[in-house]
N, CA, C and O atoms as a GROMACS GRO file, in nm:
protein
  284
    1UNK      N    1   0.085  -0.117   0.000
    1UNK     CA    2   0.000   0.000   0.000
    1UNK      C    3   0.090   0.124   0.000
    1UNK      O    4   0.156   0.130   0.104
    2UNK      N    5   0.115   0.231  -0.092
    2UNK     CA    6   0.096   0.350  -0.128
    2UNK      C    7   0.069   0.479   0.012
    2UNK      O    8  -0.036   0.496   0.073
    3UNK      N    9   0.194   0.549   0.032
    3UNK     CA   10   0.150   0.670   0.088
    3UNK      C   11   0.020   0.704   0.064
    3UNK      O   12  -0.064   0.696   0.154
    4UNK      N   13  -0.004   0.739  -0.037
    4UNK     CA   14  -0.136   0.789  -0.133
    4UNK      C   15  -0.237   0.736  -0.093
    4UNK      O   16  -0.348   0.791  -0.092
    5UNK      N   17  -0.212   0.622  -0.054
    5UNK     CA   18  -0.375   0.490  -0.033
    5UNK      C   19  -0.365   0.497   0.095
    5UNK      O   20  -0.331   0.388   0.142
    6UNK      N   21  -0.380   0.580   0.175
    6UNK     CA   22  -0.383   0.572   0.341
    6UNK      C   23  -0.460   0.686   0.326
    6UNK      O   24  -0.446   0.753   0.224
    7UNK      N   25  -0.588   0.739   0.469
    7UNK     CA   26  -0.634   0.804   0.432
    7UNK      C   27  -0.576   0.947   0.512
    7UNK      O   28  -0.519   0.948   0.621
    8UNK      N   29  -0.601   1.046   0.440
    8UNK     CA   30  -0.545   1.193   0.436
    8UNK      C   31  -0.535   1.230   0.553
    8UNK      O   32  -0.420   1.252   0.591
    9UNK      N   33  -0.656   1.252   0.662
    9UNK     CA   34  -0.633   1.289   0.741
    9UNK      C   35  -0.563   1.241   0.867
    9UNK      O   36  -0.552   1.307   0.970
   10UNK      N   37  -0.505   1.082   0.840
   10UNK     CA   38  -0.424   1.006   0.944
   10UNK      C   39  -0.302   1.024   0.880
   10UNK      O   40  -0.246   0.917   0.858
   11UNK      N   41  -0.232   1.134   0.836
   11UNK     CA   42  -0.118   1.212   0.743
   11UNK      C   43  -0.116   1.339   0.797
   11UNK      O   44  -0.199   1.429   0.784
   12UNK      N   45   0.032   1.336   0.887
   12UNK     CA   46   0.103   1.486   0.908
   12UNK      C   47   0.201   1.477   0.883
   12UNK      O   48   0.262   1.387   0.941
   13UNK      N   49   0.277   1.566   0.779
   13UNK     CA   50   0.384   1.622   0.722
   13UNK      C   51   0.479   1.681   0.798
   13UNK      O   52   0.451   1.796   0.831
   14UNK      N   53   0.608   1.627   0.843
   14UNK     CA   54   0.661   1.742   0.942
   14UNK      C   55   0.832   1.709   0.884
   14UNK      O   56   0.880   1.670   0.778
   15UNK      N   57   0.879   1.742   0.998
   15UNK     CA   58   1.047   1.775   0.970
   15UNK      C   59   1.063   1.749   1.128
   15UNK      O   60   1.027   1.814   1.226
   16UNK      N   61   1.128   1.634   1.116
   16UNK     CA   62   1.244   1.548   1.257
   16UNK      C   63   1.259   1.675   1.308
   16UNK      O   64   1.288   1.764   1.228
   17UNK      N   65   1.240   1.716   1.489
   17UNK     CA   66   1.295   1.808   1.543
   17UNK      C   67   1.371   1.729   1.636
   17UNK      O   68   1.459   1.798   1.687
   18UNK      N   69   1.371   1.605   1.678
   18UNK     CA   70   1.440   1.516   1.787
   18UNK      C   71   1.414   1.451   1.833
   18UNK      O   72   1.310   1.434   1.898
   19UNK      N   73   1.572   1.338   1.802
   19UNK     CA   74   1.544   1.157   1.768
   19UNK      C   75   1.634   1.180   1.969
   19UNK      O   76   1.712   1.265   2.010
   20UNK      N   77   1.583   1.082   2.026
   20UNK     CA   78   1.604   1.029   2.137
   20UNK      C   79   1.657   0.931   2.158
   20UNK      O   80   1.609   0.861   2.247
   21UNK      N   81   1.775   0.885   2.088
   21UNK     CA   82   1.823   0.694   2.058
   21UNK      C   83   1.842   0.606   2.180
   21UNK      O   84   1.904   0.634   2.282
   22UNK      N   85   1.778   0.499   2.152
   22UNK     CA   86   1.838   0.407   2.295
   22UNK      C   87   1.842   0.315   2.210
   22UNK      O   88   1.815   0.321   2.090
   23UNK      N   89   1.892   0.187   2.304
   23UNK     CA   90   1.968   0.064   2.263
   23UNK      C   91   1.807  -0.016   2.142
   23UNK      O   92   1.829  -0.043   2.024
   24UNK      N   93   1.715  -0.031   2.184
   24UNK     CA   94   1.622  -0.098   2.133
   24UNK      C   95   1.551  -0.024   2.045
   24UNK      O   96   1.526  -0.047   1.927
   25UNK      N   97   1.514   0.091   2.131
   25UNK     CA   98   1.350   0.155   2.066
   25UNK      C   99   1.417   0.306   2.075
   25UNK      O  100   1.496   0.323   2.168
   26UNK      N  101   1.389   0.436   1.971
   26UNK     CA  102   1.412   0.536   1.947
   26UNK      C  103   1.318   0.652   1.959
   26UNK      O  104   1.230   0.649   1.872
   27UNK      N  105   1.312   0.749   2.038
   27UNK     CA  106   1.176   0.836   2.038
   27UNK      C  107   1.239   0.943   1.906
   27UNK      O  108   1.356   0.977   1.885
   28UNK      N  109   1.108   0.981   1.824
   28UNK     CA  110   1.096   1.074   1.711
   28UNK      C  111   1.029   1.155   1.702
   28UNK      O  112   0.918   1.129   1.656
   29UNK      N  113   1.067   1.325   1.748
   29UNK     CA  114   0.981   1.465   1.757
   29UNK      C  115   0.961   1.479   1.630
   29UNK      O  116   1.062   1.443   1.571
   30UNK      N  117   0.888   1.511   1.566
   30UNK     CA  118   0.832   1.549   1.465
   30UNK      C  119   0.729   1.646   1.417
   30UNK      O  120   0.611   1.616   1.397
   31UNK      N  121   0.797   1.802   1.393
   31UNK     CA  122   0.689   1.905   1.381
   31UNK      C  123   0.625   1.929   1.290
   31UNK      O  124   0.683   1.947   1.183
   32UNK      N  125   0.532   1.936   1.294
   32UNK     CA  126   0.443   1.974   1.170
   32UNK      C  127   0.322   2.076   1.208
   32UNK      O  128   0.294   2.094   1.327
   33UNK      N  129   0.252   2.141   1.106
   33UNK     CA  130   0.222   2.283   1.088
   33UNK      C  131   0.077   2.290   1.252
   33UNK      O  132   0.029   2.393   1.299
   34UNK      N  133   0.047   2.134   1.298
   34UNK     CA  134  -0.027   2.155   1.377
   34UNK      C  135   0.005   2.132   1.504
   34UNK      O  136  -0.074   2.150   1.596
   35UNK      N  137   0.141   2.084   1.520
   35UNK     CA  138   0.244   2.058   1.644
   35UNK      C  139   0.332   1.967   1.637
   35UNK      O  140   0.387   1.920   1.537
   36UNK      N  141   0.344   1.942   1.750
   36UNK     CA  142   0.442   1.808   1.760
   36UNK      C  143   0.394   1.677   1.751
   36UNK      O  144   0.313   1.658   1.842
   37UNK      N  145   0.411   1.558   1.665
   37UNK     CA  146   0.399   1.442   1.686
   37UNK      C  147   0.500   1.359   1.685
   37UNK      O  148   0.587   1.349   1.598
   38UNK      N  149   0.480   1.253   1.858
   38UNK     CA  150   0.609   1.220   1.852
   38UNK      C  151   0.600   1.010   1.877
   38UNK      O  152   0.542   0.934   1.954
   39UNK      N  153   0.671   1.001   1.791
   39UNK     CA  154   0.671   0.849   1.739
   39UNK      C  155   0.796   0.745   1.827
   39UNK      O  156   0.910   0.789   1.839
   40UNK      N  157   0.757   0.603   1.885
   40UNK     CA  158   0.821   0.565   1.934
   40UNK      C  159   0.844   0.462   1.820
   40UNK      O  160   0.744   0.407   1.774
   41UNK      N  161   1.016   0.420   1.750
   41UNK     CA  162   1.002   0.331   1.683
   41UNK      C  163   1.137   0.249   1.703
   41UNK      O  164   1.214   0.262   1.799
   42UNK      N  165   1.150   0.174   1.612
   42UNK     CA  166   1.300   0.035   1.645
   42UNK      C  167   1.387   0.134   1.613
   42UNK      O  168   1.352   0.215   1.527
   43UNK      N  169   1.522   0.146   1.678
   43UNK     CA  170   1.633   0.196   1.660
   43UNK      C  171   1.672   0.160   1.491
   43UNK      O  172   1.686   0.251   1.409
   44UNK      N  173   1.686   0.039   1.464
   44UNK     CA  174   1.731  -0.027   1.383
   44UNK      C  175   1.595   0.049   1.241
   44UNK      O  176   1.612   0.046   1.119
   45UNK      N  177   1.475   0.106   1.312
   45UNK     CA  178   1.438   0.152   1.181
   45UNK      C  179   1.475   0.273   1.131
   45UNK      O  180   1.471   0.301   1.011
   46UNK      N  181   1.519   0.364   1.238
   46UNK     CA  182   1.597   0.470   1.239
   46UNK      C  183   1.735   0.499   1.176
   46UNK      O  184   1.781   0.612   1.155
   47UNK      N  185   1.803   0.366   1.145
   47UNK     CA  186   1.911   0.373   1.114
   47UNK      C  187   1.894   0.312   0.958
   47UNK      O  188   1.973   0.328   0.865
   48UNK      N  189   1.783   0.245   0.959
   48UNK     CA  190   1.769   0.182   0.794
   48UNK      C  191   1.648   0.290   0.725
   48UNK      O  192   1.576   0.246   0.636
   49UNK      N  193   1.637   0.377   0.755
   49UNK     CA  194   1.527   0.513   0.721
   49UNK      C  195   1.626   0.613   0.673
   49UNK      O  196   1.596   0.683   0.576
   50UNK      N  197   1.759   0.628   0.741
   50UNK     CA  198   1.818   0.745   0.805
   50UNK      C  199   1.821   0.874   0.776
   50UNK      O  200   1.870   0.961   0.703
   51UNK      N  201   1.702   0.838   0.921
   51UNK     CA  202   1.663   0.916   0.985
   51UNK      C  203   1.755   1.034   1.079
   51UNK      O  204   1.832   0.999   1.168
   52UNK      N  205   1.732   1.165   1.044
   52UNK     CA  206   1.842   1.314   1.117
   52UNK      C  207   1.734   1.371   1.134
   52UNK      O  208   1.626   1.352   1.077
   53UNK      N  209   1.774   1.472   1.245
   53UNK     CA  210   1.712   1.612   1.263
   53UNK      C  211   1.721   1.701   1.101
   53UNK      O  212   1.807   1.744   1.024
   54UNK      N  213   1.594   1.694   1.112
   54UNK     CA  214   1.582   1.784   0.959
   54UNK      C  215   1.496   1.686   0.831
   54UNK      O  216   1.449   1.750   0.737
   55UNK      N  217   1.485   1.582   0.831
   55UNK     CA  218   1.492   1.495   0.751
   55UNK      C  219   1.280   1.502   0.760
   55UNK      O  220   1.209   1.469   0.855
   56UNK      N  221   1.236   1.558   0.619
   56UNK     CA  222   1.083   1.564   0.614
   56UNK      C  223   1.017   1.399   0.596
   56UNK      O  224   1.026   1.301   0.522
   57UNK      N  225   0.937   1.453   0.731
   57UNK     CA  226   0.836   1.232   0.680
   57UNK      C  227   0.749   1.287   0.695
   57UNK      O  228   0.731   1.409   0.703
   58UNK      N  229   0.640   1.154   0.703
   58UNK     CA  230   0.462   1.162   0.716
   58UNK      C  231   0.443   1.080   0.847
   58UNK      O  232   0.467   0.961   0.866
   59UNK      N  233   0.401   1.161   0.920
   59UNK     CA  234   0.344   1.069   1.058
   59UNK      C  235   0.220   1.003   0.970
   59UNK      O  236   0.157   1.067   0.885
   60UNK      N  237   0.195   0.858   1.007
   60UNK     CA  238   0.111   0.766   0.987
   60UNK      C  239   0.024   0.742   1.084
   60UNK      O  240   0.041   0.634   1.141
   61UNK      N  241  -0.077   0.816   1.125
   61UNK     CA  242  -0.172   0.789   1.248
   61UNK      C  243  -0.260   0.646   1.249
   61UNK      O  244  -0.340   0.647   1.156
   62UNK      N  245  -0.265   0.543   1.317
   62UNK     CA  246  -0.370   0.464   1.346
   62UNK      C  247  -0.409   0.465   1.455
   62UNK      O  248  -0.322   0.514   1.526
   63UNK      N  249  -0.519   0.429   1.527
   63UNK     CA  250  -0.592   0.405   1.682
   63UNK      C  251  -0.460   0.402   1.784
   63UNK      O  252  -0.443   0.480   1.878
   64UNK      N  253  -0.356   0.274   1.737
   64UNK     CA  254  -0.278   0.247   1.864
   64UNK      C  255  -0.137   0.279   1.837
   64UNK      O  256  -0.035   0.255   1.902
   65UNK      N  257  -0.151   0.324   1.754
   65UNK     CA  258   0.050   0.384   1.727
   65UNK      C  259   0.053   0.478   1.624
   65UNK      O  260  -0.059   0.523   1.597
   66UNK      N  261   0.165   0.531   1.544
   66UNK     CA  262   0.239   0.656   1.505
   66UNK      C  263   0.348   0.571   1.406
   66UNK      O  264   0.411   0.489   1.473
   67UNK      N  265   0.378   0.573   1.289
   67UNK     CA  266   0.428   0.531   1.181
   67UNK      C  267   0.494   0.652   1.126
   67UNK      O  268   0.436   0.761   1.120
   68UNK      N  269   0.628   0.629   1.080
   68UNK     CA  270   0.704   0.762   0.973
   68UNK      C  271   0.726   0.677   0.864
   68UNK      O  272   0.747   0.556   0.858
   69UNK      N  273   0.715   0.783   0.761
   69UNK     CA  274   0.778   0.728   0.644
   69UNK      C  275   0.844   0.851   0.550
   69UNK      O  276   0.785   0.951   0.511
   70UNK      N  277   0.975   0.817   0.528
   70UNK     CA  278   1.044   0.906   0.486
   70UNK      C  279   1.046   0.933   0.305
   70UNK      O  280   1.046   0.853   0.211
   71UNK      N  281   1.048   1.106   0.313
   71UNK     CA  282   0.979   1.147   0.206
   71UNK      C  283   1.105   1.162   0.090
   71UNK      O  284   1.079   1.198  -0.025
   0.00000   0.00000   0.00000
């Protein structure tokens, strides 16, 4: 499935303000034009994304978690 094929409004556009790294799991600030959304994800996806401060994604909203995908 397609950025595109997810629906619009579970889509915020932002720019990495600050990755938090630990050994397992990585916290990800992410601002965008309506605030901060901030994503807990695998280190290891952070590093196969790579993922920096600065670097524009799409927060992926569902019910129970927060998804990036880099643009």
């Amino acid at each position: 499935m397609s950025i595109q094929a997810i629906n619009v409004r579970n889509q915020f556009s932002g720019k990495i303000r600050e990755i938090i790294r630990g050994d397992v799991v990585s916290e990800i600030d992410v601002q965008t034009p309506w605030g901060v959304v901030t994503s807990v994800i695998t280190t290891r996806s952070v590093d196969q994304l790579s993922l920096e401060i600065g670097t524009e994604v799409v927060a992926l909203i569902k019910s129970t978690d927060v998804s990036l995908a880099k643009l």
